[in-house]
N, CA, C and O atoms as a MOPAC input file, in Angstrom:
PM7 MOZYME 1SCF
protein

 N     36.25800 1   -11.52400 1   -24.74000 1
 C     36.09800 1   -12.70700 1   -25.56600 1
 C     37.47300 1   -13.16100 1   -26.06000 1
 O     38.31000 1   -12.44800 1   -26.61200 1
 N     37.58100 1   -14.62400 1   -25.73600 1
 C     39.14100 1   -15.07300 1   -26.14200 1
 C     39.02900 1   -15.52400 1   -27.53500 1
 O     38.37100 1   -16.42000 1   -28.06300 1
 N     40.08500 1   -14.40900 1   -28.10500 1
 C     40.10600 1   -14.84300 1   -30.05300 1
 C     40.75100 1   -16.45900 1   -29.65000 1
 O     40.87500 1   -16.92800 1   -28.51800 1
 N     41.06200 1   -17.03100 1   -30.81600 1
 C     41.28100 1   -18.72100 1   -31.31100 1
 C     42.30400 1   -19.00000 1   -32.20500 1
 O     42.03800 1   -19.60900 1   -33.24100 1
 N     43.27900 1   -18.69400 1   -31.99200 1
 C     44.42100 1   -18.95600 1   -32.83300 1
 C     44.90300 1   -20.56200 1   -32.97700 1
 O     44.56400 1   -21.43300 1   -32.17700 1
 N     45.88500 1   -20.81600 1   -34.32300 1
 C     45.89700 1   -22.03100 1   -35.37000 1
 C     47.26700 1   -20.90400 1   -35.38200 1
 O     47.48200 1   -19.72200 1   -35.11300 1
 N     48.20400 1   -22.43200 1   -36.01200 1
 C     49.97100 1   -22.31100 1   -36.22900 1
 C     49.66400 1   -23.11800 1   -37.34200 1
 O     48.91400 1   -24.09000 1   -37.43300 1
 N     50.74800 1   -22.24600 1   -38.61300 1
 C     50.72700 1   -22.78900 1   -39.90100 1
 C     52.63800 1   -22.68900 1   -39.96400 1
 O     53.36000 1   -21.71900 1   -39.73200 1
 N     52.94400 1   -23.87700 1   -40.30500 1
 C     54.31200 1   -24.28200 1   -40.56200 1
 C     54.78400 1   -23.58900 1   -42.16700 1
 O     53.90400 1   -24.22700 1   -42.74600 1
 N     54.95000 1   -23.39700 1   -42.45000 1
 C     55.11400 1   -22.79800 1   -43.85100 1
 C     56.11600 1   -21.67000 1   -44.81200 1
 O     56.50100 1   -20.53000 1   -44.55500 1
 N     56.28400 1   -22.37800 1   -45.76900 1
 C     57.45400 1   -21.65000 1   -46.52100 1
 C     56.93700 1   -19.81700 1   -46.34300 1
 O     55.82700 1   -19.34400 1   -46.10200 1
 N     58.66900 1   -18.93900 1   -46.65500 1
 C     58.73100 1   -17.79300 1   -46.67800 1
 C     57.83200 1   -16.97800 1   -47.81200 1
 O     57.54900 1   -15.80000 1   -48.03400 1
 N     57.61300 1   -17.97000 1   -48.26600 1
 C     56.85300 1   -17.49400 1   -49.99600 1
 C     55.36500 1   -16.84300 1   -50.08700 1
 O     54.22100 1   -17.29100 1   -50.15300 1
 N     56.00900 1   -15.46700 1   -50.05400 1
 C     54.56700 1   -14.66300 1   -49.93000 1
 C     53.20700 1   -15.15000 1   -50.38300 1
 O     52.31500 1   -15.06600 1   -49.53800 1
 N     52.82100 1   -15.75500 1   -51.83900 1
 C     52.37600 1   -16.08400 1   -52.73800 1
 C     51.35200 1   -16.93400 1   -51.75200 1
 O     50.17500 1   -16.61200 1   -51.91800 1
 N     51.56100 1   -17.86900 1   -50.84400 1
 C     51.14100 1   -18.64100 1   -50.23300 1
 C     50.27000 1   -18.51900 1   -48.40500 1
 O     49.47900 1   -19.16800 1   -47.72100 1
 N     51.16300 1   -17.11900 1   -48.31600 1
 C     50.09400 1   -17.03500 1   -46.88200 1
 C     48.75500 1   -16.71300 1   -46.76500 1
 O     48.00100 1   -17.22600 1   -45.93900 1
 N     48.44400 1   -15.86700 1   -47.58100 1
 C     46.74100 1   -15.35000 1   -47.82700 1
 C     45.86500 1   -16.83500 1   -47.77200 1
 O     45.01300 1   -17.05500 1   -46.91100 1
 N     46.20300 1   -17.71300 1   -48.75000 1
 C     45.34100 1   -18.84500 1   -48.80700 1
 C     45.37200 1   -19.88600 1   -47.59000 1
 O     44.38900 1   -20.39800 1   -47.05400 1
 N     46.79500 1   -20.09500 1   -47.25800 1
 C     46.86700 1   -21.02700 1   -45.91900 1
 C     46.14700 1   -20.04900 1   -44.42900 1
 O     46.04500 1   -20.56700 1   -43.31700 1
 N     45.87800 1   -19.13400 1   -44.62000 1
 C     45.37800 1   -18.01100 1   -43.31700 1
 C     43.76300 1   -18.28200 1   -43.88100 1
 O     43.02600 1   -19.03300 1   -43.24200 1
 N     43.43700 1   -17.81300 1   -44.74400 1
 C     42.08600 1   -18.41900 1   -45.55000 1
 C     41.89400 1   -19.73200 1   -45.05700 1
 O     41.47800 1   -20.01300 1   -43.93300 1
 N     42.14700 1   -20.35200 1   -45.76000 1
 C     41.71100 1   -22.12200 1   -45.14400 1
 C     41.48900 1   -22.32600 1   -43.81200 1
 O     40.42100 1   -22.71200 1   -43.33600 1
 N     42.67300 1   -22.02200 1   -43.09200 1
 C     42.74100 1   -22.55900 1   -41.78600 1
 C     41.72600 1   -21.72500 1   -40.99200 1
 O     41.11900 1   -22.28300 1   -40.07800 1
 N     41.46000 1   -20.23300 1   -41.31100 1
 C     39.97800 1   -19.30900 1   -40.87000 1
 C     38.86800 1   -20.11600 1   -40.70300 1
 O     38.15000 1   -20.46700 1   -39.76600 1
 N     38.97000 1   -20.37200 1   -42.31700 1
 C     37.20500 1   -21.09600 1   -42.59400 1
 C     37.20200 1   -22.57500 1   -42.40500 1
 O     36.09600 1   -23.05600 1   -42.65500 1
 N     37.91600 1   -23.26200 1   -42.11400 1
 C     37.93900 1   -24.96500 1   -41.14600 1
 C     38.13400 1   -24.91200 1   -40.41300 1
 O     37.80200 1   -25.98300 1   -39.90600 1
 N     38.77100 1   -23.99600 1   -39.34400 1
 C     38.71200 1   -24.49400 1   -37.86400 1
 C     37.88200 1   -23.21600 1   -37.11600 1
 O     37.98400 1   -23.07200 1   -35.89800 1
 N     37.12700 1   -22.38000 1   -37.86500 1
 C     36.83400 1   -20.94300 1   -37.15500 1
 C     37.57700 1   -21.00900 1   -36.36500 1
 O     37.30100 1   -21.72700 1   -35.40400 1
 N     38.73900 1   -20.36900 1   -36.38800 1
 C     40.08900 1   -19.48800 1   -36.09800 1
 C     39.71500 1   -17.92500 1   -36.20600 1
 O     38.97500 1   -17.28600 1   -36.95400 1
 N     40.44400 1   -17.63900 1   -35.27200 1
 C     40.41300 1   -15.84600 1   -36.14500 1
 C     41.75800 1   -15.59500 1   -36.52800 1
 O     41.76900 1   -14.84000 1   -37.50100 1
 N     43.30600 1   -16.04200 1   -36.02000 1
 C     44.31500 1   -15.62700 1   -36.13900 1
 C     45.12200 1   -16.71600 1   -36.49900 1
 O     44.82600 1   -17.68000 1   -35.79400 1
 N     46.27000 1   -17.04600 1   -37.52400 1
 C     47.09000 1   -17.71700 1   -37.56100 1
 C     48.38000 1   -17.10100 1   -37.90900 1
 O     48.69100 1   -16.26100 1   -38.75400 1
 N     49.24400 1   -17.95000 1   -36.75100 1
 C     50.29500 1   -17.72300 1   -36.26300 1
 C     51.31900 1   -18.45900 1   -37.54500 1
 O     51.26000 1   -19.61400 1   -37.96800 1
 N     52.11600 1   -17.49900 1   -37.90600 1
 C     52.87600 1   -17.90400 1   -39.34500 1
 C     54.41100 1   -18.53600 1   -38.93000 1
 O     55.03200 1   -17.83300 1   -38.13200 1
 N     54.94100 1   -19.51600 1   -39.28900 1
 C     56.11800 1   -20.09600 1   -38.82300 1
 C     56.65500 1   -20.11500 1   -40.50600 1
 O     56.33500 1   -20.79500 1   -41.48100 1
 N     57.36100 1   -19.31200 1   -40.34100 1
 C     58.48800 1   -19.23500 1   -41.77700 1
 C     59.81000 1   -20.00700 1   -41.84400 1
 O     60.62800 1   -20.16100 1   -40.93800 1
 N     59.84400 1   -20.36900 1   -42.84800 1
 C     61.35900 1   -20.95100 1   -43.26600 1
 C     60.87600 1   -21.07300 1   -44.76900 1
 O     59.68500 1   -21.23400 1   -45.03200 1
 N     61.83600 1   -20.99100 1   -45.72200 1
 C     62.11100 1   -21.74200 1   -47.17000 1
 C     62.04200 1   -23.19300 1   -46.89600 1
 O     62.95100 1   -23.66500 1   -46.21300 1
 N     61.19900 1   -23.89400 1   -47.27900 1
 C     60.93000 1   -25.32600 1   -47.92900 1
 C     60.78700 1   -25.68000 1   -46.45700 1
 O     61.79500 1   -26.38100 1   -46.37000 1
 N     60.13600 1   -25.70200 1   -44.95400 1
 C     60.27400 1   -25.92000 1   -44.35000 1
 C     59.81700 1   -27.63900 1   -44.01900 1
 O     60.14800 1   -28.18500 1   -42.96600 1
 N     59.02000 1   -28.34300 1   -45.09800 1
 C     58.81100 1   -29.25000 1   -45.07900 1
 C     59.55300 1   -30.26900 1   -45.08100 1
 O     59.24300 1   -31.31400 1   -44.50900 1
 N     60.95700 1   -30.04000 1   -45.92200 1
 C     62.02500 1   -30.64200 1   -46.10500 1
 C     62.60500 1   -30.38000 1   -45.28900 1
 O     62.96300 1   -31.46100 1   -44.82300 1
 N     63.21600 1   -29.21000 1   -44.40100 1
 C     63.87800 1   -29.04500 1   -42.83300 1
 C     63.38400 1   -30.34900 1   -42.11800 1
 O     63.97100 1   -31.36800 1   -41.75600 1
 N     61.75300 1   -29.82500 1   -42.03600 1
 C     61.37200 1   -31.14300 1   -41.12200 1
 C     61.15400 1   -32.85900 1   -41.41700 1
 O     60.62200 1   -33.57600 1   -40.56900 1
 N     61.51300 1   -33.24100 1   -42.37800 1
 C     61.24600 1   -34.09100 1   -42.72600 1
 C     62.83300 1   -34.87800 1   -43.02700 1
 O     62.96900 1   -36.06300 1   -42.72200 1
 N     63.45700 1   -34.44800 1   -43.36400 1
 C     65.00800 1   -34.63100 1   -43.44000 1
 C     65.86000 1   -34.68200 1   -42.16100 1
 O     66.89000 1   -35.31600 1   -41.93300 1
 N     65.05900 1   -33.73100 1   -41.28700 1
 C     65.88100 1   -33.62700 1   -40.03500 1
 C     67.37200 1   -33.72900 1   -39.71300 1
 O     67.94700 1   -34.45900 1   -38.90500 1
 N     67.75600 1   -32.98300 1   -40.39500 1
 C     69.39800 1   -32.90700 1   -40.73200 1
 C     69.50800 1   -31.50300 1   -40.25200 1
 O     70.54500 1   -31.53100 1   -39.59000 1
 N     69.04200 1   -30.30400 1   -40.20300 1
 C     69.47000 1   -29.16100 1   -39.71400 1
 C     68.73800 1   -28.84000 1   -38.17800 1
 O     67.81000 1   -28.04400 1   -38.03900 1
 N     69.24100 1   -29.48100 1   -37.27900 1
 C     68.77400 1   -29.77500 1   -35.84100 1
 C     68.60400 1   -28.42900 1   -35.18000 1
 O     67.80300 1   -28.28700 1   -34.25600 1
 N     69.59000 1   -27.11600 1   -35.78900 1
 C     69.22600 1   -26.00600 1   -35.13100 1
 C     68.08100 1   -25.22500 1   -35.91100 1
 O     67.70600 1   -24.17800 1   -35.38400 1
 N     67.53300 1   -25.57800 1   -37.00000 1
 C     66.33900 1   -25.03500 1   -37.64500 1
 C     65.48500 1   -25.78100 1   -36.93500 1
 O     64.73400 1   -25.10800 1   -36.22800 1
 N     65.30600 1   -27.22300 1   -36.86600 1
 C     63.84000 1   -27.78600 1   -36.59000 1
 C     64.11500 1   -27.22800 1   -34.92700 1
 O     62.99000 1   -26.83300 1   -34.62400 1
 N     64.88100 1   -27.02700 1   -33.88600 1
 C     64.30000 1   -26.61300 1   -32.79900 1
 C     64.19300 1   -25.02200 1   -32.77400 1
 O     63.96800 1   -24.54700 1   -31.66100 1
 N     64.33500 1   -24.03400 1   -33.94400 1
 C     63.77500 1   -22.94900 1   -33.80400 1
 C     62.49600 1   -23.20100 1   -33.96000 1
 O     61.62300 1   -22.84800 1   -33.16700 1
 N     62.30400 1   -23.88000 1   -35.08000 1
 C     60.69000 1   -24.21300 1   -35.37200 1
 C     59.93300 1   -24.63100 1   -34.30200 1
 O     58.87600 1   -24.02900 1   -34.11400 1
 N     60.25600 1   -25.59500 1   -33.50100 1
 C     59.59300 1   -26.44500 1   -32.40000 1
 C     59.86700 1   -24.82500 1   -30.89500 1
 O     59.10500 1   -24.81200 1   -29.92800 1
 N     60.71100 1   -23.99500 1   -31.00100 1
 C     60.37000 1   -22.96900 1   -30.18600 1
 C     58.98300 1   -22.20600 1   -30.47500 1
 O     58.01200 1   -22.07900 1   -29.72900 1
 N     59.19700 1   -21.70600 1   -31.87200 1
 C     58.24300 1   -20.70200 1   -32.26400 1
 C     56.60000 1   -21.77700 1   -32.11500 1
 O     55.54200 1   -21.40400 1   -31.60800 1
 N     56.89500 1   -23.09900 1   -32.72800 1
 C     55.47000 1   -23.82200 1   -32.33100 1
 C     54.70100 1   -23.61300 1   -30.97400 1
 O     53.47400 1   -23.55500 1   -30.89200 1
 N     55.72100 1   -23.49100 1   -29.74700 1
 C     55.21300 1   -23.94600 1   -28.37300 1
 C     54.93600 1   -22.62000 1   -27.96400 1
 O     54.08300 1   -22.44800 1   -27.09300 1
 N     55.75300 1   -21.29400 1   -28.65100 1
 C     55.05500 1   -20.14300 1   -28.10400 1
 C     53.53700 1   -20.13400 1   -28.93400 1
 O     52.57800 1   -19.81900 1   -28.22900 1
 N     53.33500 1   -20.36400 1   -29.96300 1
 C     52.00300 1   -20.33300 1   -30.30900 1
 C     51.66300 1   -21.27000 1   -29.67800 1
 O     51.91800 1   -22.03600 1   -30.60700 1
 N     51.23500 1   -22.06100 1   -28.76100 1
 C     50.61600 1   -23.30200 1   -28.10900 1
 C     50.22100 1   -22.52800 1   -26.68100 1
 O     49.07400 1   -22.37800 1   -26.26000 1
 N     51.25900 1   -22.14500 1   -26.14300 1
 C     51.61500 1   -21.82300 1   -25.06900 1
 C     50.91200 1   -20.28700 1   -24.66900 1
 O     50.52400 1   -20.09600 1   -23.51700 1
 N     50.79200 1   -19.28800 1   -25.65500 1
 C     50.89900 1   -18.28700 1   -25.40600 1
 C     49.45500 1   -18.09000 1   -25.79400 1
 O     48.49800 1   -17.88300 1   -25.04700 1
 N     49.48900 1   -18.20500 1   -27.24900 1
 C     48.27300 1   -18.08300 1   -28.13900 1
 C     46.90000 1   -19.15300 1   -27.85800 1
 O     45.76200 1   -18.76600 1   -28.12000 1
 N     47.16000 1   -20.46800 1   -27.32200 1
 C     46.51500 1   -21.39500 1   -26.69900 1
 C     45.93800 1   -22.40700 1   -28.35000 1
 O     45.04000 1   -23.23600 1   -28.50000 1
 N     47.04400 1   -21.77200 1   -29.40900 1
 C     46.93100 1   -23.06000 1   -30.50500 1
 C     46.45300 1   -23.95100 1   -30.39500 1
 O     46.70400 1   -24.51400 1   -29.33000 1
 N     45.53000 1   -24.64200 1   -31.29900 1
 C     44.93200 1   -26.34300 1   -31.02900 1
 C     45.50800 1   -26.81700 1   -32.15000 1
 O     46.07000 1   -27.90300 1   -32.01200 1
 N     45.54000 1   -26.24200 1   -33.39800 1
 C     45.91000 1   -27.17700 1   -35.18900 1
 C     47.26100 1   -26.18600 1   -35.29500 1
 O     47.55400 1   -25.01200 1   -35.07400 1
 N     47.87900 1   -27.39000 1   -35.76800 1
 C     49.30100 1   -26.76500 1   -36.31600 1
 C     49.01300 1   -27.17700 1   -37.78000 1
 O     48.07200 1   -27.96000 1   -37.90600 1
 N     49.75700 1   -26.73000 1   -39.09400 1
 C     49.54000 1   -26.96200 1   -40.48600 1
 C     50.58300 1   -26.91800 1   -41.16800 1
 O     50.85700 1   -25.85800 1   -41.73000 1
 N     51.77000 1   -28.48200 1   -41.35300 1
 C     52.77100 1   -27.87300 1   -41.88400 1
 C     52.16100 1   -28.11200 1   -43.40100 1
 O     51.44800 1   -28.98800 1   -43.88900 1
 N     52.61800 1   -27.22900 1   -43.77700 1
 C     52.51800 1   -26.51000 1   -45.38000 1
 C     53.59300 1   -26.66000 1   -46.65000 1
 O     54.65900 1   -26.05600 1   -46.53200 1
 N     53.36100 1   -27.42500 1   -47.83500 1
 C     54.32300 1   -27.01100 1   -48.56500 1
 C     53.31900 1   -26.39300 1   -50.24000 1
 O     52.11300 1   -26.16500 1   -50.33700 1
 N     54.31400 1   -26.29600 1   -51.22300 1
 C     53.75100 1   -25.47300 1   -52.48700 1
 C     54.29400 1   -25.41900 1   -53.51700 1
 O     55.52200 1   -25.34400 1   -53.53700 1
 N     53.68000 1   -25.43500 1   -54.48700 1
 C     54.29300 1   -25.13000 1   -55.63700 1
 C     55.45300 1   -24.51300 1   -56.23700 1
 O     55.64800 1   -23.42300 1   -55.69800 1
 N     56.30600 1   -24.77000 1   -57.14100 1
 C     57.07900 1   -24.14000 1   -56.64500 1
 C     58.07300 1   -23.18400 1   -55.87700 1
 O     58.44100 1   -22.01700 1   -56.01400 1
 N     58.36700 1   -24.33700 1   -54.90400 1
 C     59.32000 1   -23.53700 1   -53.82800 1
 C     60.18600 1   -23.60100 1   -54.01300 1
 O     60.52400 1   -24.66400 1   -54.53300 1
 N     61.39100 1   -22.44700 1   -53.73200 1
 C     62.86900 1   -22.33900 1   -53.66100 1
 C     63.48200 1   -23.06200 1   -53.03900 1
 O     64.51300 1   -23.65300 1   -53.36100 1
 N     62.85900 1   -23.09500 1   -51.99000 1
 C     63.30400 1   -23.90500 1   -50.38400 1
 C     63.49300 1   -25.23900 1   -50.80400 1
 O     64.62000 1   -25.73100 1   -50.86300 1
 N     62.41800 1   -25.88800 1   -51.11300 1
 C     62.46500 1   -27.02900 1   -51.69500 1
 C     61.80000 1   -27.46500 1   -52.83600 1
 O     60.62700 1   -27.83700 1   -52.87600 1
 N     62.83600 1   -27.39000 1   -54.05600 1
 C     62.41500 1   -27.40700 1   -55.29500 1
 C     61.81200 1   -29.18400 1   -56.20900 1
 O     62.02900 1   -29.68400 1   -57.31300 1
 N     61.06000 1   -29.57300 1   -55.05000 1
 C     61.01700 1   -31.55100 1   -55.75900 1
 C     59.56900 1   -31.02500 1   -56.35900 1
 O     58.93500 1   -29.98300 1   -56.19500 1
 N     59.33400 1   -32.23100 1   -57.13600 1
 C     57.81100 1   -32.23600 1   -57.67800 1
 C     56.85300 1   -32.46900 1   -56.37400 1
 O     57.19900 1   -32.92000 1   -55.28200 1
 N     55.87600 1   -32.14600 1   -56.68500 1
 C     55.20500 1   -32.29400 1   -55.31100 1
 C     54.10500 1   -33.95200 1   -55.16800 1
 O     52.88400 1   -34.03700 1   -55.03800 1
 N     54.78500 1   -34.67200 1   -55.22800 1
 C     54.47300 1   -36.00500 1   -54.61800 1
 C     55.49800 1   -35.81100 1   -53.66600 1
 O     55.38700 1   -35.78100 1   -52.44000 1
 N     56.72800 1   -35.65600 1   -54.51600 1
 C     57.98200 1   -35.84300 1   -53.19200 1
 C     57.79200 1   -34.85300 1   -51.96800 1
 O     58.15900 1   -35.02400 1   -50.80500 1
 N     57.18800 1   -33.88000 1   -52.47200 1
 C     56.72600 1   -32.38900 1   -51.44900 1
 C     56.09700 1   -32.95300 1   -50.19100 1
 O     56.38900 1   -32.86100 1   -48.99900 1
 N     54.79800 1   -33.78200 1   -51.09700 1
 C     53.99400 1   -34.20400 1   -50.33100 1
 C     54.41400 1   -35.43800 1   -49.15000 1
 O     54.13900 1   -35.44000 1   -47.95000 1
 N     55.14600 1   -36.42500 1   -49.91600 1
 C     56.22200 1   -37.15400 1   -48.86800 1
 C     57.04700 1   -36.29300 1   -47.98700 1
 O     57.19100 1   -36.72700 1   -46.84400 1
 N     57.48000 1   -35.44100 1   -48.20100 1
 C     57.93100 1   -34.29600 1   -46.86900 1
 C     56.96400 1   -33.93200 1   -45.61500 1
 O     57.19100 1   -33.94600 1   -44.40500 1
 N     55.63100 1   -33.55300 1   -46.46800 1
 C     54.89000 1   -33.09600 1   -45.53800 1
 C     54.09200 1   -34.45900 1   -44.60900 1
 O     53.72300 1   -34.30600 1   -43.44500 1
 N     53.96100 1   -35.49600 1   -45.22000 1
 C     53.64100 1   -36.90900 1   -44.46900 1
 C     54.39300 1   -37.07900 1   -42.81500 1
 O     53.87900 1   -37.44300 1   -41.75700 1
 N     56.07900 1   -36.56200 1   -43.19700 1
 C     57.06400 1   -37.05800 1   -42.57500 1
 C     56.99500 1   -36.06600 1   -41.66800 1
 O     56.98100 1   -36.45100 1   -40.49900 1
 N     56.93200 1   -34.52300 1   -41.91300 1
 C     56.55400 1   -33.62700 1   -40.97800 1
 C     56.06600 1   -33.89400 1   -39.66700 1
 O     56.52000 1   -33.97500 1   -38.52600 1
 N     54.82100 1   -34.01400 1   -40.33400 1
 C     53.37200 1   -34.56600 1   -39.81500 1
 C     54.13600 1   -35.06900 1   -38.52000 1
 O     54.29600 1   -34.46800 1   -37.45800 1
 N     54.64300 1   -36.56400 1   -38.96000 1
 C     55.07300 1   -37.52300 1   -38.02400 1
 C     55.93700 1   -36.70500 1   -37.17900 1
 O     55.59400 1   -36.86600 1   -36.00800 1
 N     57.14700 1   -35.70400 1   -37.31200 1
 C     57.75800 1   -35.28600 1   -36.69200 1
 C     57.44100 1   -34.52000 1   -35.48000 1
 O     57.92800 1   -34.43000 1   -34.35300 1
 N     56.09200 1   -33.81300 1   -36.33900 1
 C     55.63700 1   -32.71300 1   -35.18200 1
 C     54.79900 1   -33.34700 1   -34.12700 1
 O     54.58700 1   -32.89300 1   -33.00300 1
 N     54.32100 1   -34.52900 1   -34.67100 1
 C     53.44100 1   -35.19700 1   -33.54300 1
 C     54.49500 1   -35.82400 1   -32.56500 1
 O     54.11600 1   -35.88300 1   -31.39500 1
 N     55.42200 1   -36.17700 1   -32.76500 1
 C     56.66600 1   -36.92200 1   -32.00300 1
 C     57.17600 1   -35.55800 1   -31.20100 1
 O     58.17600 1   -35.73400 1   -30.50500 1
 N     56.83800 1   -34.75900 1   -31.20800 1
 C     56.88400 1   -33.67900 1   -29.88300 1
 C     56.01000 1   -33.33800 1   -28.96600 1
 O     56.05900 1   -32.39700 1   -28.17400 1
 N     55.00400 1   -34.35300 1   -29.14400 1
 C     53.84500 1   -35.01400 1   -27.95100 1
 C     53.53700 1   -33.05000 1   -27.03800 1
 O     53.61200 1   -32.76300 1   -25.84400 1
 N     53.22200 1   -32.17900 1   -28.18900 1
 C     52.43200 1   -31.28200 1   -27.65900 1
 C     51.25800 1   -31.37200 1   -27.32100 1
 O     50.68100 1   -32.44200 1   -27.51200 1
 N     50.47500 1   -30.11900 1   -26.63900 1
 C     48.95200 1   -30.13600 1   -26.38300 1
 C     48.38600 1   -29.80200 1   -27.69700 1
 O     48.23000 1   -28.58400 1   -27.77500 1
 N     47.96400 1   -30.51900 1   -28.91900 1
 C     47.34000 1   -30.38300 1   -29.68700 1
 C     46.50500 1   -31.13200 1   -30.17600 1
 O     46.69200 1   -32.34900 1   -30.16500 1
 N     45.28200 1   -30.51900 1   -30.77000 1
 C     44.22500 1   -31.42100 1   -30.96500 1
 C     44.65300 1   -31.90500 1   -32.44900 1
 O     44.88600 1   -33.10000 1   -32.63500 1
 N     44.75600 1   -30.96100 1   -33.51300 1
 C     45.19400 1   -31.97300 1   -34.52000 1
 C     46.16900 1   -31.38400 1   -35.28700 1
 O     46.16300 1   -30.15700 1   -35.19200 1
 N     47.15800 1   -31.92700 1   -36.14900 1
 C     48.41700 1   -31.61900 1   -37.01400 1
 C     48.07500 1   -31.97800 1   -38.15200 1
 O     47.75800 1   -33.16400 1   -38.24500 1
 N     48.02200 1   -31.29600 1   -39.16200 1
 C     47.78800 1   -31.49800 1   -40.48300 1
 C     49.02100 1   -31.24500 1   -41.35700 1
 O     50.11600 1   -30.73400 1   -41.12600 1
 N     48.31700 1   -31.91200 1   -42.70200 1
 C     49.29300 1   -31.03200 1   -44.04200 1
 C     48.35100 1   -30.48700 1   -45.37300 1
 O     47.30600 1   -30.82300 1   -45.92900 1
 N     49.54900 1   -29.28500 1   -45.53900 1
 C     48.58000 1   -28.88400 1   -46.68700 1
 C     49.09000 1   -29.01600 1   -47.74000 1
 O     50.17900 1   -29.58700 1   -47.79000 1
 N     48.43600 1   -28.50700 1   -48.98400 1
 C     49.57900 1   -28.59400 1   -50.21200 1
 C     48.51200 1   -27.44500 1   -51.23100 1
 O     47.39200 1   -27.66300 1   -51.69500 1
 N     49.27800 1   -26.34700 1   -51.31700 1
 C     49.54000 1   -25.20900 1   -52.44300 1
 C     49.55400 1   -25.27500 1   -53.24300 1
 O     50.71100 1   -25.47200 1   -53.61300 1
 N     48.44400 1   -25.21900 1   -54.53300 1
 C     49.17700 1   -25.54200 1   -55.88700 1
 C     48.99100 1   -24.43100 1   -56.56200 1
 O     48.55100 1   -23.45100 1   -55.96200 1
 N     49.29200 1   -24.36000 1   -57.95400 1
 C     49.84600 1   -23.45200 1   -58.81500 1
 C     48.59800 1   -22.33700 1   -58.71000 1
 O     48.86300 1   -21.14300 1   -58.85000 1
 N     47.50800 1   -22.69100 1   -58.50700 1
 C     46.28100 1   -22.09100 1   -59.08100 1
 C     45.82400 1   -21.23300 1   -57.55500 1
 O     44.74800 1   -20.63900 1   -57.49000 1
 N     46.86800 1   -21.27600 1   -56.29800 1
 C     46.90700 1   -21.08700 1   -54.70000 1
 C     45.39300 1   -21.63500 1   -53.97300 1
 O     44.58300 1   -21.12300 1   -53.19900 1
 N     45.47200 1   -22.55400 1   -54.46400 1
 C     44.48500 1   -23.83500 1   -54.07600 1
 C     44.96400 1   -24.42900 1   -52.98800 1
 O     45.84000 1   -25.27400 1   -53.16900 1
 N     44.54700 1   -24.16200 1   -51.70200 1
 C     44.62500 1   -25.40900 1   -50.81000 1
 C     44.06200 1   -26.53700 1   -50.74900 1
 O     42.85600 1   -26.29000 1   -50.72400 1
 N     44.20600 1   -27.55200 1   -50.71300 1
 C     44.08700 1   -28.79000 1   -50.15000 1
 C     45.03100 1   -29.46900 1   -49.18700 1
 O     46.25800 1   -29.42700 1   -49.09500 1
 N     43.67700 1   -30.40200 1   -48.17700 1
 C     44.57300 1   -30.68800 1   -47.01000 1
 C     44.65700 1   -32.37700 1   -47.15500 1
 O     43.72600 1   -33.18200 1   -47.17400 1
 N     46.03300 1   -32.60100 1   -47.24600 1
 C     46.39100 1   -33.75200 1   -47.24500 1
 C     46.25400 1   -35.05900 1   -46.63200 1
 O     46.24800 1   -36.19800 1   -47.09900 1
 N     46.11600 1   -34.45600 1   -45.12600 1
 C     45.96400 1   -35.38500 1   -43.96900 1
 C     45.56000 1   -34.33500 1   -42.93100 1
 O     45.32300 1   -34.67300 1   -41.77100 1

């Protein structure tokens, strides 16, 4: 039986993987999600100014696509993050821009989302 793996874009911040692995379990019946770390990675991608971070990211994406047979990617941001310390409207304008970024790499995926983390490790999905 072939398990069903999901790629979650998402800060290094422990605090936050249990719930984004949670969510993405129980909305897409997934069994496994594939964790893509960076500090504030929303702002990497959305800024697109550090060209050798966003194509580590866009490596590690396509081996989960590729390997794992990924359908939802989830870039992720949260409450206070180190990585990227804005209030989270502006967070959330990161993760909008993401969004757009990761779809502009015209992978095999069915859908790209965003999430957003809050204080209380509440997911909600943005888009």
């Amino acid at each position: 039986m072939n398990k069903i793996f999901g790629t979650a874009i998402k800060c290094m911040d422990g605090r936050t993987h249990l719930p984004v692995i949670e969510y993405l379990k129980s909305k897409y019946n997934i069994d496994y999600v594939d964790l893509i770390t960076e500090p504030g990675p929303n702002k990497i991608l959305a800024e697109g100014a550090d060209s050798a971070r966003i194509k580590s990211i866009l490596e590690k994406v396509s081996i989960s696509i590729e390997k794992h047979g990924s359908k939802v990617v989830a870039a992720c941001g949260h409450f206070d993050c180190a990585g990227n310390p804005l209030n989270e409207q502006d967070q959330k304008m990161h993760l909008l821009k993401s969004v757009e970024r990761i779809k502009s790499w015209n992978l095999p995926l069915d859908e790209v989302i965003c999430l957003w983390i809050d204080e209380n490790l509440k997911v909600c999905q943005v888009i």
